[in-house]
VEXKOL-671190 format. One line per 5 residues: number of its first residue (from 1); their letters; for each residue x, y, z of C-alpha. Coordinates in steps of 0.02 Angstrom, whole numbers. Layout:
N
NUM = a = X:Y:Z | ...
This chain:
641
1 = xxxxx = 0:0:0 | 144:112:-28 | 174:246:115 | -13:196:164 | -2:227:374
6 = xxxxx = -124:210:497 | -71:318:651 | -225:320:817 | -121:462:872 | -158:637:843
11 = xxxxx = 18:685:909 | 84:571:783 | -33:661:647 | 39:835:682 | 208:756:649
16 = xxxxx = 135:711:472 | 79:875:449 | 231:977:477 | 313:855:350 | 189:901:220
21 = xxxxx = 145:1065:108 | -49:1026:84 | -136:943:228 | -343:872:134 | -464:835:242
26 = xxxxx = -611:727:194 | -789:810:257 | -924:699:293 | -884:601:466 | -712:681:479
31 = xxxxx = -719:862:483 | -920:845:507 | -1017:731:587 | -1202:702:585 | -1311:661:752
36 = xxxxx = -1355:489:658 | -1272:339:669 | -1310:307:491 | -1314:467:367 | -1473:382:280
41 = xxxxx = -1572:388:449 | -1583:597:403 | -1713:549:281 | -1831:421:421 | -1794:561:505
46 = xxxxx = -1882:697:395 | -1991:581:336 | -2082:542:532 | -2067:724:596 | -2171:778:437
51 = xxxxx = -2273:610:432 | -2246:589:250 | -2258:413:207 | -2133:319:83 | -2006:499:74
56 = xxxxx = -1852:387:151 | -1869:231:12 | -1908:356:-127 | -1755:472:-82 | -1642:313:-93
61 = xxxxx = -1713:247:-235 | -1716:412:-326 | -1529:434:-280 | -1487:261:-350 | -1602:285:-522
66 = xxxxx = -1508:446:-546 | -1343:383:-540 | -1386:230:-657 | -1473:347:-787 | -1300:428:-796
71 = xxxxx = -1167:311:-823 | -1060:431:-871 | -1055:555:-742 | -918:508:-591 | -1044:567:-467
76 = xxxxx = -1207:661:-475 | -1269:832:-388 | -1427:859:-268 | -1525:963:-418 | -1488:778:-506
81 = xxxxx = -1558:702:-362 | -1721:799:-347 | -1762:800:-528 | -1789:603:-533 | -1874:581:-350
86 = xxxxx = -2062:555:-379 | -2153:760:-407 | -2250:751:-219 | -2064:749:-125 | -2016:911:-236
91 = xxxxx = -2040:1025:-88 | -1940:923:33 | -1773:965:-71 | -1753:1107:36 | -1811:1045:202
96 = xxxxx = -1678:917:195 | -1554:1059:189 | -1609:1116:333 | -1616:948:436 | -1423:937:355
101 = xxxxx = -1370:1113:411 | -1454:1063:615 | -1347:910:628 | -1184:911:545 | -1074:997:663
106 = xxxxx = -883:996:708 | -782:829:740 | -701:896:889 | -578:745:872 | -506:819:713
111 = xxxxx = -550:1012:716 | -377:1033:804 | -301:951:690 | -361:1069:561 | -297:1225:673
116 = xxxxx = -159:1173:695 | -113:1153:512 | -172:1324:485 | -41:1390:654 | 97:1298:529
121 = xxxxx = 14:1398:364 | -5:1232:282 | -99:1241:123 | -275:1153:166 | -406:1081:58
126 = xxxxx = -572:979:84 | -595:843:-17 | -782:752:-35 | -871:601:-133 | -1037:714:-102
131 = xxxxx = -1190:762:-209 | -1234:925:-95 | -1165:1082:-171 | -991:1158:-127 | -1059:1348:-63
136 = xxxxx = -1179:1237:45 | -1032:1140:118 | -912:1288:146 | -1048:1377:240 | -1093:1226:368
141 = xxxxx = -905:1202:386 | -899:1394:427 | -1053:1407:537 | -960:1261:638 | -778:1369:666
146 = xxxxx = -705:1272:519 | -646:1397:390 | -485:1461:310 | -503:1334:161 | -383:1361:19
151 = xxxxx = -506:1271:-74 | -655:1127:-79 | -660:1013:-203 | -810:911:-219 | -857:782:-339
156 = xxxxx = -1040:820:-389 | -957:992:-438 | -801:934:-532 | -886:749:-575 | -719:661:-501
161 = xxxxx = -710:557:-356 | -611:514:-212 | -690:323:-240 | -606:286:-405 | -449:419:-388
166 = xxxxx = -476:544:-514 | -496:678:-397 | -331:653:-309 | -237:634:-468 | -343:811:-531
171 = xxxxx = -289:897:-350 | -116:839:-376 | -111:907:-568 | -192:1071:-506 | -52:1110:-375
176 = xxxxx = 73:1019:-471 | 143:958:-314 | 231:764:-272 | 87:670:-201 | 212:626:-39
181 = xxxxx = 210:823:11 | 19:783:3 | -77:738:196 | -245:660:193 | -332:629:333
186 = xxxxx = -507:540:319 | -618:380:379 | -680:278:207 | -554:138:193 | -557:129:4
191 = xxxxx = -597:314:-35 | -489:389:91 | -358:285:126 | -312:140:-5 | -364:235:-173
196 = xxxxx = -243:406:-117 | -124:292:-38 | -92:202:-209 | -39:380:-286 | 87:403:-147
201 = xxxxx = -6:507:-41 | 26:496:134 | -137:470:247 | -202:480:404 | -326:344:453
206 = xxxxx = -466:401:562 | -590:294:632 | -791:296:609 | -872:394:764 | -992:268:771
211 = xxxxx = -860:131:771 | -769:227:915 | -926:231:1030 | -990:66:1003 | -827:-1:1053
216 = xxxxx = -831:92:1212 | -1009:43:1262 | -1077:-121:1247 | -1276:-45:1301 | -1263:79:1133
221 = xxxxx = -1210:-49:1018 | -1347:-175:1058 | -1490:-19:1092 | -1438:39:889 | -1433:-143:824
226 = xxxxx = -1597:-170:909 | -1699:-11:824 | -1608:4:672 | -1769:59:594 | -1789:211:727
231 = xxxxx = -1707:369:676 | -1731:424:849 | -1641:291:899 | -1518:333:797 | -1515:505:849
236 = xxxxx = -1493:458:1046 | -1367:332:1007 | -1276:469:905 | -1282:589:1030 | -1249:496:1183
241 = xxxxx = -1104:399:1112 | -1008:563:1049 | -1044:643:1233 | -957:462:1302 | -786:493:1199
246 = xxxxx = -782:676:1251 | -814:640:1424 | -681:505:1463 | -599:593:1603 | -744:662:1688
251 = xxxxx = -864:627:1812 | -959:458:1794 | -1111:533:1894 | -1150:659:1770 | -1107:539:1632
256 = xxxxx = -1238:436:1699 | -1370:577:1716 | -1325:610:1525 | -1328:441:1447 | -1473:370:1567
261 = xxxxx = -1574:513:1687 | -1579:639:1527 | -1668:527:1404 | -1784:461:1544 | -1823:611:1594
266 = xxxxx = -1841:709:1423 | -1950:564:1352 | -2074:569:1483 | -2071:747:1475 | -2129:768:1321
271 = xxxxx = -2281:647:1362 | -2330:747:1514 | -2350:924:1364 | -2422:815:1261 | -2562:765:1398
276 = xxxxx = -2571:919:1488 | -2622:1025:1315 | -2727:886:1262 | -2823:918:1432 | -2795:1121:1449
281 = xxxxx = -2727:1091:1600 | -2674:1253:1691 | -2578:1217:1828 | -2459:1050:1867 | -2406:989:2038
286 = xxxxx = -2257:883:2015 | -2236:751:2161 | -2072:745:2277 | -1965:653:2265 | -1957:589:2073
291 = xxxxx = -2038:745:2009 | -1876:854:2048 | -1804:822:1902 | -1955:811:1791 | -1994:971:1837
296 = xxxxx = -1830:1019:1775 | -1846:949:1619 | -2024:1016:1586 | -1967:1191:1631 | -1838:1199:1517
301 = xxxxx = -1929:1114:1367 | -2075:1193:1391 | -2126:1281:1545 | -2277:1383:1496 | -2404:1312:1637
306 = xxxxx = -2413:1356:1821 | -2317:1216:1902 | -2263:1178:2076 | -2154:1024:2177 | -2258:965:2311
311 = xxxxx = -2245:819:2443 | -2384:699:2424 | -2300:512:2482 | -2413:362:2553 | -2352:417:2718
316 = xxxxx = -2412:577:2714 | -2603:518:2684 | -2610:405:2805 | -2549:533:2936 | -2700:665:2846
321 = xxxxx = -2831:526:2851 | -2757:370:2943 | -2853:264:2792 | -2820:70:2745 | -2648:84:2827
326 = xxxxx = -2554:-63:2783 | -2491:-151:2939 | -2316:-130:2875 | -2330:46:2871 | -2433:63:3057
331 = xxxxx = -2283:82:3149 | -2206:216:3052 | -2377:313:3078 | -2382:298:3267 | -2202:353:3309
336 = xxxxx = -2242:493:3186 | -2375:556:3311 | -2263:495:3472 | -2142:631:3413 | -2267:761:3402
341 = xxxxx = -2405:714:3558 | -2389:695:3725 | -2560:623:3753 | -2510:474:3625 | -2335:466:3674
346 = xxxxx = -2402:399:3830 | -2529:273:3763 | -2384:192:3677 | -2296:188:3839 | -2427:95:3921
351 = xxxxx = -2481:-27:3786 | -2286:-90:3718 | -2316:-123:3562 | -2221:-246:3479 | -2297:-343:3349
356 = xxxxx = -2341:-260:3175 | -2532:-298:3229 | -2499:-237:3406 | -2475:-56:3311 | -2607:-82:3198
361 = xxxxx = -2735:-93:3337 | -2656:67:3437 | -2740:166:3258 | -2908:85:3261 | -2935:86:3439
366 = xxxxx = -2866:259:3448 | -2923:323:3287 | -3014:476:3323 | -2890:540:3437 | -2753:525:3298
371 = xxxxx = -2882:621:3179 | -2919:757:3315 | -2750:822:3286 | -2796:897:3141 | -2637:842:3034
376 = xxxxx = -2753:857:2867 | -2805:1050:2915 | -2609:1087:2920 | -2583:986:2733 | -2749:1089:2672
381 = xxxxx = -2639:1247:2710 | -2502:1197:2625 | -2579:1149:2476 | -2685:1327:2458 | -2522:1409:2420
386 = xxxxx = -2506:1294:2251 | -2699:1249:2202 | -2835:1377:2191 | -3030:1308:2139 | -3025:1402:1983
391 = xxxxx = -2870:1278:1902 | -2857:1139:1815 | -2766:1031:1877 | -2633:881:1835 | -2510:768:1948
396 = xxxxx = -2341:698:1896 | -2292:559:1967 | -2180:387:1913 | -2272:224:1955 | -2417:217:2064
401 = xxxxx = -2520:67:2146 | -2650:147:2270 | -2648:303:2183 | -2602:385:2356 | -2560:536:2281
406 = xxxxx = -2716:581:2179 | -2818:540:2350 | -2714:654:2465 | -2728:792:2328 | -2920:749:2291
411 = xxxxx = -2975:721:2459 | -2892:863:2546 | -2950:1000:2412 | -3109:917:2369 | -3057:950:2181
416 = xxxxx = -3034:830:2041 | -2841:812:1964 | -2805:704:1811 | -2646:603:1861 | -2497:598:1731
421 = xxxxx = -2410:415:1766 | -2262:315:1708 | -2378:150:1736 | -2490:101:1855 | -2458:-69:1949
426 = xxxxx = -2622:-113:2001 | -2804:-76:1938 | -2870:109:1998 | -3005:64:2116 | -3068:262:2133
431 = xxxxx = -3161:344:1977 | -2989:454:1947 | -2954:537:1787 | -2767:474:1741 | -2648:452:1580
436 = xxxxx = -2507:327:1591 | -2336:343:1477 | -2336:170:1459 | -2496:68:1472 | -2483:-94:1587
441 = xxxxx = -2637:-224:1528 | -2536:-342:1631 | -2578:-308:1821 | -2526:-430:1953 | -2353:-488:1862
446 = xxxxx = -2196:-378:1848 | -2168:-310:1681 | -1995:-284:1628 | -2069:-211:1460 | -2168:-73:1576
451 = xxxxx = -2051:-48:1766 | -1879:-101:1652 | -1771:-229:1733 | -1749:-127:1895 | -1872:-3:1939
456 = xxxxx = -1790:45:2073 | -1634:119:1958 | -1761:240:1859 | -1810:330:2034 | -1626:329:2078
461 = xxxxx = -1590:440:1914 | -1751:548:1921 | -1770:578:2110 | -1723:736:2192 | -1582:773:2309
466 = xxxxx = -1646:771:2457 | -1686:652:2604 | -1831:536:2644 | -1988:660:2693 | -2113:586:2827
471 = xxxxx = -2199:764:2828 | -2224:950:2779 | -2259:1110:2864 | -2409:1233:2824 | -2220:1364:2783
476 = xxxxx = -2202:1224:2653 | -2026:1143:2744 | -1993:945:2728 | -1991:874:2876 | -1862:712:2845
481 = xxxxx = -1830:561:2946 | -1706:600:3084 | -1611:442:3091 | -1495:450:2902 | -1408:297:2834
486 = xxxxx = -1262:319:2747 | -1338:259:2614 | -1444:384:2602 | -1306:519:2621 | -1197:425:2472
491 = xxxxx = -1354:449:2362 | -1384:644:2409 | -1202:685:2351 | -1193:622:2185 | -1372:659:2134
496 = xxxxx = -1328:841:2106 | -1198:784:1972 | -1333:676:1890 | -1456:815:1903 | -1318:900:1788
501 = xxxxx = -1271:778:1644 | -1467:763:1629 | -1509:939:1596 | -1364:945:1481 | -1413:789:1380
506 = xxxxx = -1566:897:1355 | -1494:1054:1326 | -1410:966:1179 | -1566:893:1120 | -1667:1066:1125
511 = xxxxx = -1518:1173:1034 | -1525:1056:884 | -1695:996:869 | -1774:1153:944 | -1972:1135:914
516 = xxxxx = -1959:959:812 | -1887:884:956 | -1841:693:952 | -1995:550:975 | -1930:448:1109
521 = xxxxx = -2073:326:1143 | -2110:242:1298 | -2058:81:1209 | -1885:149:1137 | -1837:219:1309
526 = xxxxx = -1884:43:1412 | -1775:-38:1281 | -1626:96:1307 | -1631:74:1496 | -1650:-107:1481
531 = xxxxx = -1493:-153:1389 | -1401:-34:1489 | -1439:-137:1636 | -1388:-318:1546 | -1230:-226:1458
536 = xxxxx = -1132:-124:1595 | -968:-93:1581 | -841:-115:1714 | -837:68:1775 | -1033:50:1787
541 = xxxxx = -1023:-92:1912 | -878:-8:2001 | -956:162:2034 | -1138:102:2078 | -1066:-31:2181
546 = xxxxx = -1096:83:2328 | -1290:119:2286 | -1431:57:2385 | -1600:109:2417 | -1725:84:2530
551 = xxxxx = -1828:-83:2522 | -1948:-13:2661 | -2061:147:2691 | -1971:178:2862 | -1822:170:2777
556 = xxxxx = -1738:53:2876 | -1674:-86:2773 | -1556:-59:2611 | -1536:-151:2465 | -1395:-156:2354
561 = xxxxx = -1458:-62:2186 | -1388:-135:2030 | -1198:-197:2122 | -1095:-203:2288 | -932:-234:2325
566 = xxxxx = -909:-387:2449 | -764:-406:2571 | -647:-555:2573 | -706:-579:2754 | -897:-591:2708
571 = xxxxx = -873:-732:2594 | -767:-831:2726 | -892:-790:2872 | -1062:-776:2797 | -1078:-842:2641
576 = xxxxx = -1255:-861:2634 | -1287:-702:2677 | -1191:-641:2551 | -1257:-758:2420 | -1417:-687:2475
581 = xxxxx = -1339:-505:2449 | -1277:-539:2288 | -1443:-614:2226 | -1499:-442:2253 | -1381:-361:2144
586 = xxxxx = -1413:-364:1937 | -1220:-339:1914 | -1092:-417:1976 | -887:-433:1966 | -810:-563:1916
591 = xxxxx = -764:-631:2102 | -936:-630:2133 | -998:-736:1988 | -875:-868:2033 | -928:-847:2235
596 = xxxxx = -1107:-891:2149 | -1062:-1035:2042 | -979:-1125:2172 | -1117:-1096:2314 | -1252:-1155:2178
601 = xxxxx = -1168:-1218:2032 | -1328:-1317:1974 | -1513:-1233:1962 | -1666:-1354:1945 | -1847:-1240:1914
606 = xxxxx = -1992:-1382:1871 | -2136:-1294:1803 | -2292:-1341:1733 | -2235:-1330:1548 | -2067:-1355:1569
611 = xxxxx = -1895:-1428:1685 | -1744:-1330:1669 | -1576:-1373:1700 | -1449:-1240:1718 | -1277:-1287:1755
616 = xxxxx = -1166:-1114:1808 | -1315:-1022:1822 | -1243:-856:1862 | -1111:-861:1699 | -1177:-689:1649
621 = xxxxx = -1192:-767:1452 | -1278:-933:1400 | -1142:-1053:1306 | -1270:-1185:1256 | -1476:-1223:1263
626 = xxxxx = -1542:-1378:1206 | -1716:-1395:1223 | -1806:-1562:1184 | -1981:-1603:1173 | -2128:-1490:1113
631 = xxxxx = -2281:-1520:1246 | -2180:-1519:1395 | -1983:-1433:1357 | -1847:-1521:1447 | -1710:-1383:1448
636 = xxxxx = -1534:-1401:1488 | -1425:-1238:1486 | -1233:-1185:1534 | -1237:-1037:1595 | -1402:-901:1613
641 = x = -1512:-904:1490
């Protein structure tokens, strides 16, 4: 391949460059990239933000009858293209322009590469195998800092190409200049690096974006090969992949809040507009804790209603109204009161309550008393300064199964609220008005295609960054548990970064979709979350290794939330404990899987339809399945299925 060279350095570029007296730079996914993983997925793109049907096959096909019709032309221009696509497109021809000019944008991997040849007054071209026209191209390349061209050659304009060398040899006859005084630097194997190379010019091999990313994360890879057909897939695998190689060095929390908390959160954003104008709502009351950073998001996106963050938990309607308190949560309720009443503080004294029943009966038999203190008065005051008759009124909340909130709001006011919902868990057994982001038909099973694979992970990423609240004041003022676990306190200082990388992810989104936006469907966004929680990478594991959250309304007990790191000592002295702990977790290191194997290196499940045999259940891959049988499946396995 001649002086063909491959260098991953950019260091070892620059030494290239001062070596050479014109330094060519291909365009398209070198100096420019798009926020698509492939260019094509512009025109889905277009084609579902104007809902007109057939425009992406038709564009393709038009581009491939036009170059057929003209055997003789090298390459072909965009008037070309537009004057064979079917008559009813015609007015799209500029509209795809536009979608071009709000994506491409600077490769910041090879922008300094492109100062720096201008610091060292190297002559610079741009060299493209491209249809669109050359003023076009100069002006997105200047809008995006890149400018200073000594010229731009590009083949629909001079009908050469890069592909089969006659543009090279034409740049080369123009400057009269030895092709090894010539630098190109480019990412299409043939057109950029083994065509040129042949002529002696020295190039620079740059890899795909897309290729970079999806070798970095494992999640993104699968997510785009999954929804291939999705140009908003394509468009938040684009954009959260670049914002992974740019952010290498920096803080995993808010690299988590962009890549997982931001696309949550924008998604179901976008459904709460689309439900609140669709029911001329007027004012929305965002629920503490996972409506902080919903609230966020809507306000930035949108923001145009009355809104307010208000405390509404379970806990805080049975203090108000002491109704079908579950006996788990009777306890809670009681010392809640202790704190506050003498009168109570001493029936508690007297009776010793100890069993979960023992505190149930201290409600009932005391029931009045508890009411007399008027605890839903004070929560009527508080929620005055938010609600007045006269609005109408919507509550944003995640996942719901009593629908406590909408019966603390509706109860206390005495107004009706339409509730805005993630899902709900179980069937609504009070005539409320509610709309759910993603419908669950499925009630009494847990459906990882409605809660993802960890429900749990979603309210970690969208919460706020505060502590547990038992209560509020009439001045508006949490009132949060007194006792704090550490693991509470771990959670409350990184939130804030995640808060961040969130409201940047849709910062990004909003500056270069502005009022189009990007169609992130319930469906698209389970999927995302999903596979990020079967393909972590080993920084994933490590950092949330030290998150847990609370598997109990008193917060009391702690679960580990996706991994945790085990001592030496706790696999010697407890083991099944920690098996027990590590069954918990959804990730796990390597240590740990082994730990597993050996505890329970064979799993038996009989079932009705089926016996499976899994041998090394917790190998985090399946090496073999062989199923026999087709009434009742006898399935053997290595590894988990």
């Amino acid at each position: 391949m001649g002086n063909f060279e491959i260098y991953e350095s950019v260091n070892k570029w620059r030494k290239l460059i001062d070596k050479s007296e014109i330094v060519s730079f291909d365009i398209f996914d070198t100096l420019l990239l798009r926020h698509y993983v492939n260019p094509a997925d512009l025109f889905l793109h277009i084609e579902k933000d104007l809902k007109i049907s057939g425009f992406s096959v038709e564009r393709i096909n038009a581009e491939r009858r036009c170059r057929a019709k003209h055997p003789e032309k090298q390459d072909i221009t965009f008037d070309d293209i537009y004057g064979e696509i079917d008559y009813k497109y015609n007015h799209l021809k500029k509209i795809e322009l536009e979608y071009e000019r709000r994506t491409l944008h600077a490769n910041w991997q090879i922008k300094p590469l492109f100062e720096y040849a201008k610091e060292r007054r190297k002559k610079i071209i741009a060299v493209s195998d491209m249809y669109l026209p050359a003023d076009f191209l100069e002006e997105i390349l200047s809008d995006n800092g890149i400018c200073g061209f000594d010229e731009i050659f590009v083949s629909g304009v001079e009908n050469k190409t890069k592909h089969g060398g006659d543009l090279f040899r034409f740049i080369l006859n123009k400057f009269h200049i030895e092709p090894s005084k010539v630098l190109h630097i480019g990412d299409n194997k043939r057109a950029d690096f083994k065509i040129p190379s042949k002529l002696g010019i020295r190039c620079c091999a740059y890899r795909k974006i897309a290729e970079q990313y999806f070798a970095k994360s494992r999640h993104l890879k699968n997510f785009y090969e999954q929804s291939k057909d999705s140009p908003d897939a394509s468009i938040l695998t684009g954009i959260v992949g670049e914002y992974l190689l740019r952010s290498n060095l920096g803080s995993y929390w808010k690299e988590l809040g962009y890549k997982c908390a931001g696309p949550v959160a924008y998604a179901y954003s976008k459904f709460i507009e689309q439900v609140t104008r669709e029911n001329n709502i007027t004012n929305i009351i965002f629920i503490a804790r996972d409506g902080h950073l919903l609230k966020k998001v809507y306000n930035f996106l949108y923001g145009s209603i009355k809104n307010s963050y208000i405390y509404a938990s379970r806990i805080m309607k049975n203090i108000c109204f002491l109704d079908q308190v579950n006996p788990k949560h009777a306890r809670m309720i009681v010392e809640f009161y202790e704190e506050e009443h003498e009168d109570i503080r001493e029936i508690v004294k007297k009776l010793r309550p100890r069993k979960a029943s023992d505190w149930q009966n201290i409600l009932k038999d005391y029931h009045d008393l508890f009411l007399s203190k008027g605890y839903s008065k004070r929560y009527l005051k508080y929620l005055s300064k938010f609600v007045s008759k006269e609005d109408s009124v919507a509550l944003v909340d995640t996942i719901t199964g009593d629908f406590s909130s909408q019966y603390l709001l509706t109860h206390t006011l005495g107004m009706d609220f339409i509730g805005i919902y993630w899902s709900n868990i179980c069937h609504c057994k009070y005539p409320f008005r509610f709309s759910c982001f993603k419908i669950n038909s499925k009630f009494g099973g847990w459906d990882y295609d409605i809660f993802t694979y960890r429900w749990d992970f979603i309210e970690f990423i969208i919460s706020s960054p505060e502590l547990p609240v038992k209560f509020v004041n009439v001045d508006g003022s949490a009132r949060y548990f007194q006792k704090i676990s550490p693991e509470e306190n771990i959670r409350v200082s990184v939130y804030p970064e995640i808060v961040d990388g969130a409201m940047e992810f849709v910062g990004d989104i909003s500056k270069i979709f502005g009022k189009y936006g990007v169609d992130m469907s319930a469906e698209m966004i389970i999927e995302y979350i999903n596979l990020f929680i079967q393909f972590p990478e080993a920084n994933d594991i490590k950092n949330m290794s030290n998150i847990s959250f609370a598997s109990d309304p008193d917060h009391g007990t702690y679960l580990p939330l996706l991994s945790r790191n085990i001592k030496f000592s706790e696999y010697l002295l407890s083991p099944i404990k920690t098996m027990r702990i590590l069954r918990e977790c959804k990730w796990h290191f390597p240590s740990q899987i082994l730990f597993l194997n050996i505890i329970k290196p064979v799993s038996i499940k009989i079932r009705p339809s089926y016996t499976r045999i899994a041998i090394l259940p917790y190998l985090p891959f399946c090496r073999a399945n062989i199923r026999l049988g087709k009434h009742y499946e006898f399935i053997l396995t290595v590894g988990n299925q």
